[in-house]
Structures are given as C-alpha cells and as structure tokens.
Residue frames as a rotation matrix with the C-alpha (Angstrom) as fourth column:
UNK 1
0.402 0.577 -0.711 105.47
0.555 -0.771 -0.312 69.30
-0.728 -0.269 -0.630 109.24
UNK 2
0.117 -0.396 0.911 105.69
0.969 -0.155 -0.192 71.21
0.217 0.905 0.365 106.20
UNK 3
0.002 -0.124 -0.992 107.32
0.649 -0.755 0.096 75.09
-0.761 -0.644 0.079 106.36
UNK 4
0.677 0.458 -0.577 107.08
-0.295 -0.550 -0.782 77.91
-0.675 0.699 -0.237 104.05
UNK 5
-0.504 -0.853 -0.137 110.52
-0.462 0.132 0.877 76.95
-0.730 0.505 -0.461 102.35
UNK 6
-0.633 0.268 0.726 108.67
0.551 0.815 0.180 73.67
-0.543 0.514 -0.663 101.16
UNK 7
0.192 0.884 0.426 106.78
0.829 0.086 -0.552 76.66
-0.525 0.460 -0.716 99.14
UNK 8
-0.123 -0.499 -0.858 108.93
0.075 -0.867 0.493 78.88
-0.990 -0.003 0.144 98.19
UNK 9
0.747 0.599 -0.290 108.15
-0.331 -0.044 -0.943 80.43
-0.577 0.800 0.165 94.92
UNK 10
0.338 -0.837 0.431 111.81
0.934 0.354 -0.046 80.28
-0.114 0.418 0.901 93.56
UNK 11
-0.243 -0.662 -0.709 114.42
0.624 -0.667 0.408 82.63
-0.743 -0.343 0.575 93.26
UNK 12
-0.533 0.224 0.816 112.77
0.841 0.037 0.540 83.92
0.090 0.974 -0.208 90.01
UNK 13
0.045 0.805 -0.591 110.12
0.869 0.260 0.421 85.36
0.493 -0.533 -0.688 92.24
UNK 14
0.517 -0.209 -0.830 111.95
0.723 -0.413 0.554 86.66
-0.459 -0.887 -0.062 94.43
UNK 15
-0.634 -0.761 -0.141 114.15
0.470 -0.523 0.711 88.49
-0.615 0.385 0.689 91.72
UNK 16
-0.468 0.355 0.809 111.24
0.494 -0.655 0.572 90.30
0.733 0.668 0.131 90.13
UNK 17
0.364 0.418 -0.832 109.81
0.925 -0.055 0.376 90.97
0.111 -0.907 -0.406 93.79
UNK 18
0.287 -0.644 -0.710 112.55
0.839 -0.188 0.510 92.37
-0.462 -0.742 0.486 95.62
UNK 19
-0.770 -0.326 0.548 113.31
0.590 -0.690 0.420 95.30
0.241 0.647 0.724 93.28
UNK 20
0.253 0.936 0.245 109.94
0.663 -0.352 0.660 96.66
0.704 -0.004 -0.710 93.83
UNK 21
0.955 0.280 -0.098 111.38
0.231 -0.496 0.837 98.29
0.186 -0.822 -0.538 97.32
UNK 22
-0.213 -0.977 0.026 115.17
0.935 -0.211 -0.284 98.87
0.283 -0.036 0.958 95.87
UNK 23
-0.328 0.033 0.944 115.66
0.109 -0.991 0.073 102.29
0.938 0.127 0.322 97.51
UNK 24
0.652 0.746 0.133 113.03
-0.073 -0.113 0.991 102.20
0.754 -0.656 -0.019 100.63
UNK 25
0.181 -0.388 -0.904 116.32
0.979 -0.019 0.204 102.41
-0.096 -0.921 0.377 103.26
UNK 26
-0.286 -0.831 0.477 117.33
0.808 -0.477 -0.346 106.20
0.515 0.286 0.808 102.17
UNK 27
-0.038 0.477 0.878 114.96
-0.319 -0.839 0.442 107.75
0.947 -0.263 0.184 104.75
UNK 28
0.744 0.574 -0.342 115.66
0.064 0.449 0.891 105.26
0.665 -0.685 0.297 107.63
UNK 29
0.602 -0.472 0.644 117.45
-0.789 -0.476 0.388 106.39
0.123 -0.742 -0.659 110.25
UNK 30
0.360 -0.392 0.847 118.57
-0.655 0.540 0.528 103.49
-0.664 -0.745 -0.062 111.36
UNK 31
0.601 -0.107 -0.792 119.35
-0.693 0.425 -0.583 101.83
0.399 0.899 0.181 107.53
UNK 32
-0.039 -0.809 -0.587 123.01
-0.570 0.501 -0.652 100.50
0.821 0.309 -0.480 108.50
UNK 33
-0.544 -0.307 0.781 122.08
-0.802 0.463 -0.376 99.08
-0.246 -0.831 -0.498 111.50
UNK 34
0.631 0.769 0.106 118.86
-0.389 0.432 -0.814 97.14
-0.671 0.472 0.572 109.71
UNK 35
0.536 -0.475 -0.698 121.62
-0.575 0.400 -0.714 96.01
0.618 0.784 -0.059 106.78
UNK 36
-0.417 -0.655 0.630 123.83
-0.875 0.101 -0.474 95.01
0.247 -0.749 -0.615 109.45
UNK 37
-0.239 0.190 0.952 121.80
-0.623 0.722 -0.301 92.70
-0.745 -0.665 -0.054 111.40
UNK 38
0.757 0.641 -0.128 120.91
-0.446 0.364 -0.818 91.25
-0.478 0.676 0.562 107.70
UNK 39
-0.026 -0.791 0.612 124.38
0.588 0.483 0.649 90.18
-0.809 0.376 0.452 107.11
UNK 40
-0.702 -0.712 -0.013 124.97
0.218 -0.232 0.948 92.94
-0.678 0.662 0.318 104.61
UNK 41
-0.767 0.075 0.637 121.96
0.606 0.411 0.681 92.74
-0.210 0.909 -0.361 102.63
UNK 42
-0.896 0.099 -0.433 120.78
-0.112 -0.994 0.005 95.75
-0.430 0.053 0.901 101.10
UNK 43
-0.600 0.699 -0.389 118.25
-0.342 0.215 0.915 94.11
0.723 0.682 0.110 98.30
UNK 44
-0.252 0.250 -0.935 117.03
0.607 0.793 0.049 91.95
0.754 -0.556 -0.351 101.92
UNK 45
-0.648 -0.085 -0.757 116.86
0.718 -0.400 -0.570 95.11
-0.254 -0.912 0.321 103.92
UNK 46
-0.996 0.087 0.012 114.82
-0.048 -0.646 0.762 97.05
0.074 0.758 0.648 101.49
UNK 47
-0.459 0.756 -0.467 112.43
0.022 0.535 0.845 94.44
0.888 0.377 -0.262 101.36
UNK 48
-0.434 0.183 -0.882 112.09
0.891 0.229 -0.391 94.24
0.130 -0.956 -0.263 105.37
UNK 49
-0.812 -0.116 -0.572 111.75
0.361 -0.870 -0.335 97.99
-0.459 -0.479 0.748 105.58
UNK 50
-0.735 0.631 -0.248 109.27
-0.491 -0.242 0.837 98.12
0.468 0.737 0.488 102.74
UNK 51
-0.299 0.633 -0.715 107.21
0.209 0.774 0.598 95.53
0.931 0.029 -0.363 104.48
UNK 52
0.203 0.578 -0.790 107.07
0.911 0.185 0.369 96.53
0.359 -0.795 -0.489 107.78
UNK 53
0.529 -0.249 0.812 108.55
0.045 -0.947 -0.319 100.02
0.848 0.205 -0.490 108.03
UNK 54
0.262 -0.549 0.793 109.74
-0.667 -0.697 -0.262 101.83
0.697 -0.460 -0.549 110.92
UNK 55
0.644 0.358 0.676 109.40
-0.713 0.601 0.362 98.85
-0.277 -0.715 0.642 113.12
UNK 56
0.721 -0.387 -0.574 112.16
-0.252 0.626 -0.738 96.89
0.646 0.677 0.354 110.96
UNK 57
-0.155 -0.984 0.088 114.83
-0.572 0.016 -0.820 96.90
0.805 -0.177 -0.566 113.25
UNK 58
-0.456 0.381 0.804 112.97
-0.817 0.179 -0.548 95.74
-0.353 -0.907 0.230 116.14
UNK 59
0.615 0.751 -0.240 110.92
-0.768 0.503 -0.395 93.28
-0.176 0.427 0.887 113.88
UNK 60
0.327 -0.657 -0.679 114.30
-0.638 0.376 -0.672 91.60
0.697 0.653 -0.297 112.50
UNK 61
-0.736 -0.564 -0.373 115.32
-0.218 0.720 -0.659 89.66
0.640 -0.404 -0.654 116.05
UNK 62
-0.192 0.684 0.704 111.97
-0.913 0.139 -0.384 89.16
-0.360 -0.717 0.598 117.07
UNK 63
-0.980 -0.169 0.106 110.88
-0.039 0.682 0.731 85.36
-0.195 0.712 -0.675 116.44
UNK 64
-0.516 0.729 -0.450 107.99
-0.833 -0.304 0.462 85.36
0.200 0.613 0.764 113.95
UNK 65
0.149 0.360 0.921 105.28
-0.165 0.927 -0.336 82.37
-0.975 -0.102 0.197 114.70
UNK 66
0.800 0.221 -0.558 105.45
-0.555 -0.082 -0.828 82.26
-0.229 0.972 0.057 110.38
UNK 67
-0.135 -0.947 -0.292 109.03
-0.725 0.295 -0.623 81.10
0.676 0.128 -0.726 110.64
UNK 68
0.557 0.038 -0.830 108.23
0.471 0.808 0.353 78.52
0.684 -0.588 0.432 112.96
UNK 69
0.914 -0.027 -0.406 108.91
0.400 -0.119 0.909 80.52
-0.073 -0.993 -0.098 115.84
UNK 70
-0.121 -0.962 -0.243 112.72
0.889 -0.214 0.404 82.00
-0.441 -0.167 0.882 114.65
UNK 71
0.426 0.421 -0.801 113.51
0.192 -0.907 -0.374 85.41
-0.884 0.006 -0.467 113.89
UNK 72
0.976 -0.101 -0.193 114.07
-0.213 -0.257 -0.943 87.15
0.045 0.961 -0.272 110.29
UNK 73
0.210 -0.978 0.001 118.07
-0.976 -0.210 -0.059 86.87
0.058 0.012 -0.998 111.59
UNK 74
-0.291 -0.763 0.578 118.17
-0.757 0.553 0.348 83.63
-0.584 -0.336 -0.738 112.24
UNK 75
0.832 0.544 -0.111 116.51
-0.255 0.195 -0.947 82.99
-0.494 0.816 0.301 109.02
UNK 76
0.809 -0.412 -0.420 119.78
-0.546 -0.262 -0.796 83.73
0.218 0.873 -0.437 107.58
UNK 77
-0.079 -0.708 0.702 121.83
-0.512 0.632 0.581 80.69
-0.855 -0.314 -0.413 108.95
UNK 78
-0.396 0.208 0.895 120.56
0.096 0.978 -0.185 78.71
-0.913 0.013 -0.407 106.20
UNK 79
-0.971 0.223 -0.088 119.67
-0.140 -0.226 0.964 78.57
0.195 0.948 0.251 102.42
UNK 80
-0.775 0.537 -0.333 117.10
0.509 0.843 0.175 76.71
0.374 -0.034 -0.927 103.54
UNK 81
0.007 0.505 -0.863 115.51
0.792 -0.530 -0.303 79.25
-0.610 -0.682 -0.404 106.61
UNK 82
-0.744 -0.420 -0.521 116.58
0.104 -0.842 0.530 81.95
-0.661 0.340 0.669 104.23
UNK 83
-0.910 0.415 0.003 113.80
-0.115 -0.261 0.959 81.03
0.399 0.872 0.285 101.51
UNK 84
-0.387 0.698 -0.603 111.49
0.907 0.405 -0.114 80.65
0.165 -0.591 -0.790 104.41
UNK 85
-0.416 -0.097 -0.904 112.19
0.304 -0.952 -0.037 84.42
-0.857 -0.290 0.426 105.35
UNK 86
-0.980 0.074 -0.182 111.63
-0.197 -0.376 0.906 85.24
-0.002 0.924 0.383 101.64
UNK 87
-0.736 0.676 -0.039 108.52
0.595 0.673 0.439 83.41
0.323 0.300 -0.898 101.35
UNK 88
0.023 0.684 -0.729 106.97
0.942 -0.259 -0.213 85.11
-0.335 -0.682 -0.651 103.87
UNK 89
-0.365 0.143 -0.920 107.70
-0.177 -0.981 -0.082 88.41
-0.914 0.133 0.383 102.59
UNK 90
-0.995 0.057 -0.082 106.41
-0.065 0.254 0.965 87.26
0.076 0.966 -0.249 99.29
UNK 91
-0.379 0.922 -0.075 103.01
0.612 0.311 0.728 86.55
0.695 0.229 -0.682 101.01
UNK 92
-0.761 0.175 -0.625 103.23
0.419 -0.602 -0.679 89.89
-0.495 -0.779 0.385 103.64
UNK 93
0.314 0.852 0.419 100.35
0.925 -0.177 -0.335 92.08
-0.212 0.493 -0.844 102.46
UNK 94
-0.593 -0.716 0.368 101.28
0.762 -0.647 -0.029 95.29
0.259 0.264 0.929 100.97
C-alpha cells in the first residue's frame, strides 16, 4: 500500500512552500501551545495554522484518514511520517 511519503515532492518543495505562511502564528492565541505540540517547529506550525486556522490545535492530535489514520503529531516520529504530514499540506487546498 503506497502512502503520501512514497510522493513526496522533496524537500525543495517544501522549502519554497512553507515560507508562503512564515508569520501566520502572530495572531493565534494559542501559537506556543500549536509550536509545542509540533516539537518546536515554528516554519511547521505556520504552515498548520495557515492551512487550517483556528482549528489547528485541535486538528494537530486528531488522526487524519490522509495519514493513514495517525495524527499531524505523530507524523513527527519519523522522517519518513514527517514527509507524509508535509505532503499533505502541499496538496491541502488553499
């Protein structure tokens, strides 16, 4: 069974992406707790909050059927689950 990893665009991608939504925690209440559950990542929390807004924090330990059923946190156990997580935001609609 093939998962989004096995399509990830590459980190290339993702580094001209992810900028796009540098900034998009400085009105969210709840920013450091949303960086937090990301293990720290600001450039990774941006992107969540851009993508789904207010609903990020709540969105982040829910599990996603897209991820094969794990949530955006436990995305980050793994390079691997990690460019899954990406992916998907890469193909979220804006």
């Amino acid at each position: 069974m093939e998962n989004l990893e096995d399509h990830y665009a590459g980190d290339a991608a993702w580094n001209a992406f992810a900028p796009l939504f540098r900034g998009q925690l400085a009105d969210y209440a709840s920013a450091e707790q949303l960086k937090q559950l990301l293990g720290g990542d600001e450039e990774l929390a941006d992107v969540v909050y851009g993508s789904v807004g207010d609903s990020a924090l709540q969105w982040v330990i829910q599990p996603i059927p897209a991820l094969s059923g794990l949530s955006p946190v436990q995305c980050l156990a793994s390079d691997k689950t990690r460019n899954r997580l990406r992916e998907m935001l890469l193909r979220m609609p804006r």
